[in-house]
N, C-alpha and C positions, 0 to 999 in steps of 0.2 A: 676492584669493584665491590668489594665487602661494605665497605663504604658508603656505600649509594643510599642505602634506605634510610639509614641512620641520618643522614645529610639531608636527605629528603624531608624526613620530618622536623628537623630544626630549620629546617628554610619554611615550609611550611609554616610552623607556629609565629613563626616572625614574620612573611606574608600576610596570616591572618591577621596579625593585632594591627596591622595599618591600616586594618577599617575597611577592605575592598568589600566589594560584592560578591556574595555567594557564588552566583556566575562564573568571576575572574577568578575566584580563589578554585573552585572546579576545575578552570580549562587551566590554569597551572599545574594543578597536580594531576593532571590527565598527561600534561607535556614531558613531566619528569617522567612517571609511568615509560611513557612511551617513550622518551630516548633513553631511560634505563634498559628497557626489553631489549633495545636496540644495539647499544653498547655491548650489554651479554650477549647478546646475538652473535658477535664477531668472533671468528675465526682466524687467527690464534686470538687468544683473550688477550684483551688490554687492561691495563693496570688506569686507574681515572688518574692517576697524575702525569699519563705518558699520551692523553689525548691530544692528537693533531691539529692544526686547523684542517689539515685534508679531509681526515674521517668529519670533523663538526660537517664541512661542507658536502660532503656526502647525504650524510643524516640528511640535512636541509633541502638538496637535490631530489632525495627520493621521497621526504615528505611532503612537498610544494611543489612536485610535479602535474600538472594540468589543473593548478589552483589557481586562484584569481591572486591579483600584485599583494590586494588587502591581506589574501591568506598568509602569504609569504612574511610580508612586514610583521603581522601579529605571530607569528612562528619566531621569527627571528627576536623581536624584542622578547618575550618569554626568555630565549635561549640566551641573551644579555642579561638577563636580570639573573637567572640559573649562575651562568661565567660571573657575572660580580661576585655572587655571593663563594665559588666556590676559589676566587680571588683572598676573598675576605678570612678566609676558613685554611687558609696557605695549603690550598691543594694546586692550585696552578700558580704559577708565577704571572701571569698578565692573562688578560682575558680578550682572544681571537674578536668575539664577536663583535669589539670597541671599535674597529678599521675596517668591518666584511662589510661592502656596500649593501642598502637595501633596497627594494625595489621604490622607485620615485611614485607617491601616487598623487592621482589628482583630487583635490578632496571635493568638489562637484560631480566628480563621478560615484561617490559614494553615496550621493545623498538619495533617498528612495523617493519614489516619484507618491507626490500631493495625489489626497481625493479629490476629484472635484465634487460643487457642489451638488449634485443631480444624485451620484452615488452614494455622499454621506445620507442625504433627505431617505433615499431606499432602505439602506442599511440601518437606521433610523426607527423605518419603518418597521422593518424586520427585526427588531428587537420588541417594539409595540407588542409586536401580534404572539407571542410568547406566551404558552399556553400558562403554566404553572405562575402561580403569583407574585413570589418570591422573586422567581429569577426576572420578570419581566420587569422590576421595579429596581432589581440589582444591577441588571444589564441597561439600563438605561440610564441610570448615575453613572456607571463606568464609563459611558460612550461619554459624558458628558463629561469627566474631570479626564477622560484620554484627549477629548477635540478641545473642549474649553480649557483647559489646564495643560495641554501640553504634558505629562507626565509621562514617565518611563514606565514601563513594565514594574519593575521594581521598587521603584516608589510609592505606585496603587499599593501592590500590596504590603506593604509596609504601614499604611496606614492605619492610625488607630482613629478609635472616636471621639478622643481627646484632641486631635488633631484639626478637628474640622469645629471652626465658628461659627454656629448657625444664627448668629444675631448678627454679623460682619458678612458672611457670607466669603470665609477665607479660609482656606486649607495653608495647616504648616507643613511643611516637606524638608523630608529629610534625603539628597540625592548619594549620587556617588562622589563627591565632596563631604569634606567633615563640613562643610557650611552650610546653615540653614536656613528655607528662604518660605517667608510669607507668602500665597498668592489670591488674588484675589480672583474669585470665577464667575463667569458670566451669571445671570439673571436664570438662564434656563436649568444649567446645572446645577445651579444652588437648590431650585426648587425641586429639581429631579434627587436629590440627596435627601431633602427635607421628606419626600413624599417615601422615599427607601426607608426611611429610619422607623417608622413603626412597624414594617414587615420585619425587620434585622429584630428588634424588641421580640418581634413576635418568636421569632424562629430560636433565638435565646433564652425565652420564657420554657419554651416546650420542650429545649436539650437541658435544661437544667445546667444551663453557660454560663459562664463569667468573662467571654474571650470578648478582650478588650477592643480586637479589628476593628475595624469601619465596613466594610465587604468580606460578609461570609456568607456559608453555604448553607443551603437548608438543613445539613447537621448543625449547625452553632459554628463551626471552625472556620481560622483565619481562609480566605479563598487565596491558592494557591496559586503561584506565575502560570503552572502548567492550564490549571485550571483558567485562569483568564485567559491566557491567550487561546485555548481549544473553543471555548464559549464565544469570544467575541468572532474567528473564525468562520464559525459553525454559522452565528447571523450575518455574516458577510454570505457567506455563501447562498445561504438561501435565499437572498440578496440576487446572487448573479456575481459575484463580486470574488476576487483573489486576493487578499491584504495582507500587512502586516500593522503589528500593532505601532510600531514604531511612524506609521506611516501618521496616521494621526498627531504625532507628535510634527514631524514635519510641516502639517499642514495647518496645524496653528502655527504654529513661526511665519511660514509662507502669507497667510492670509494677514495673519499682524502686519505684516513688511508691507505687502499692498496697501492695508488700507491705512499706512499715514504711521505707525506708532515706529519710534525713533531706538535706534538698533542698543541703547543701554537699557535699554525697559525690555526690550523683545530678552537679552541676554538675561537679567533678573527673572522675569518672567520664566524662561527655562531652565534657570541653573546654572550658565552657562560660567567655567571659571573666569575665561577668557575672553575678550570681544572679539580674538580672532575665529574665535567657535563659532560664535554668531554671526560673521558676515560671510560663512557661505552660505547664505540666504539670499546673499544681494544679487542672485540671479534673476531675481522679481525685481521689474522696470517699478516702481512704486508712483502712488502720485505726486510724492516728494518732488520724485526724479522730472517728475511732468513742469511741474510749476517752474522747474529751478531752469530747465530750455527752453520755457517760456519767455522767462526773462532774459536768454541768452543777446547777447549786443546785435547779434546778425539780423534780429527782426527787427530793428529802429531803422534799417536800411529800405532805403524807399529806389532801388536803381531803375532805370529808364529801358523796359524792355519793348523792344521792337516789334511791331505784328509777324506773325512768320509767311515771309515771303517780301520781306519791305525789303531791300537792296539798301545797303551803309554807303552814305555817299560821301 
């Protein structure tokens, strides 16, 4: 086990350079952490190149006990990606966690349930009434590239001012793919950013800033994941309202899908690498879907029904 950290950090820096997210690169090295502590933990000590699949299954047993399937699954892919590399690195001869079944999930069960509209309109509202200027003018372009833009948590803030076209009225993003994608944002959004950017001017002039963000904070600095999501939160709440931010993202997809717009534009529009990603949306009946049993052959049938109570003779 002398090993461990040492391995840990070279798995690590090669993690990083493949471009993941702060986030993922976190709950990885939180995983090794933690089935490091764990392996030392054992009594007699184990040597890492004498590890079992018994003990791995262990490990996994007591850390995905009364967790959801999802937990399990991202538990276990981490602890594959860990086995390859420690594959690679010829400390194990083959890597358990290639054959260990994982839990089956369904991927409509993961999906977080849409605002509707009555709740966004509130919550809306509850960003308006904002006392402080700054933020009611910050909080209200964020609500507007979270519902119109569909974007992650991480992509907001990620955003710089260079990023957004105020003549196009287009935001460039940069997702969890190395690939980059244009979008284009509603009418309201657009102008909800336009109307932000002289407070953001303002609030930079007075910190004596150069921070390139798109969304900062009344010091001048980039506005932080933590920070967005506690603020948008905080106006749900007073709202009446439980959310998540993710939920907005959902719910432009959802709303797209209704109203008409065709599942390769829904997946650009979000990022999406795959269009398998995108169509667990297609839980929304769309109008698409209206028009197309409309036309189905069964309605050209004209058959001859009887009054009820006529007798067939």
């Amino acid at each position: 086990m002398r090993r461990w950290d040492m391995l840990a950090d070279r798995f690590m820096a090669s993690y990083s350079a493949e471009g993941k997210a702060d986030g993922t690169i976190t709950a990885m090295r939180r995983e090794w952490d933690r089935w490091g502590c764990w392996l030392k933990g054992r009594r007699p000590r184990v040597r890492l190149d004498e590890v079992s699949p018994e003990l791995i299954t262990n490990y996994i047993r007591s850390q995905s006990k009364f967790h959801a399937k999802s937990t399990q699954y991202s538990l276990m892919s981490r602890l594959g990606m860990i086995g390859d590399f420690l594959v690679k690195e010829e400390v194990w001869r083959e890597n358990p966690l290639t054959w260990m079944k994982r839990p089956r999930l369904d991927s409509r069960h993961r999906l977080p349930r849409r605002i509707d509209e009555s709740a966004l309109a509130k919550i809306w509202d509850s960003a308006a009434r904002t006392r402080e200027s700054h933020y009611r003018h910050l909080w209200l372009a964020v609500l507007g590239v979270l519902y119109g833009g569909g974007l992650r948590r991480g992509e907001i803030v990620a955003l710089d001012l260079s990023n957004f076209d105020a003549i196009s009225g287009t935001l460039l993003v940069f997702g969890k793919t190395p690939y980059e994608r244009r979008i284009q944002l509603p009418d309201l959004a657009w102008r909800c950013i336009e109307v932000y950017l002289p407070r953001r001017q303002n609030v930079l002039t007075k910190a004596f800033s150069s921070e390139p963000a798109l969304f900062v904070n009344k010091f001048g600095r980039r506005l932080s994941a933590e920070a967005l999501s506690g603020g948008i939160q905080r106006i749900a709440s007073r709202a009446g309202f439980k959310i998540t931010l993710h939920q907005f993202r959902h719910t432009c997809a959802s709303q797209l899908l209704a109203d008409g717009v065709r599942l390769p534009y829904i997946q650009r529009h979000l990022g999406h690498r795959t269009i398998q990603t995108t169509m667990r949306y297609q839980h929304i009946a769309g109008p698409e879907l209206r028009r197309a049993i409309e036309k189905h052959p069964i309605n050209q049938l004209r058959p001859q029904v009887r009054p009820t109570g006529e007798k067939e003779i």
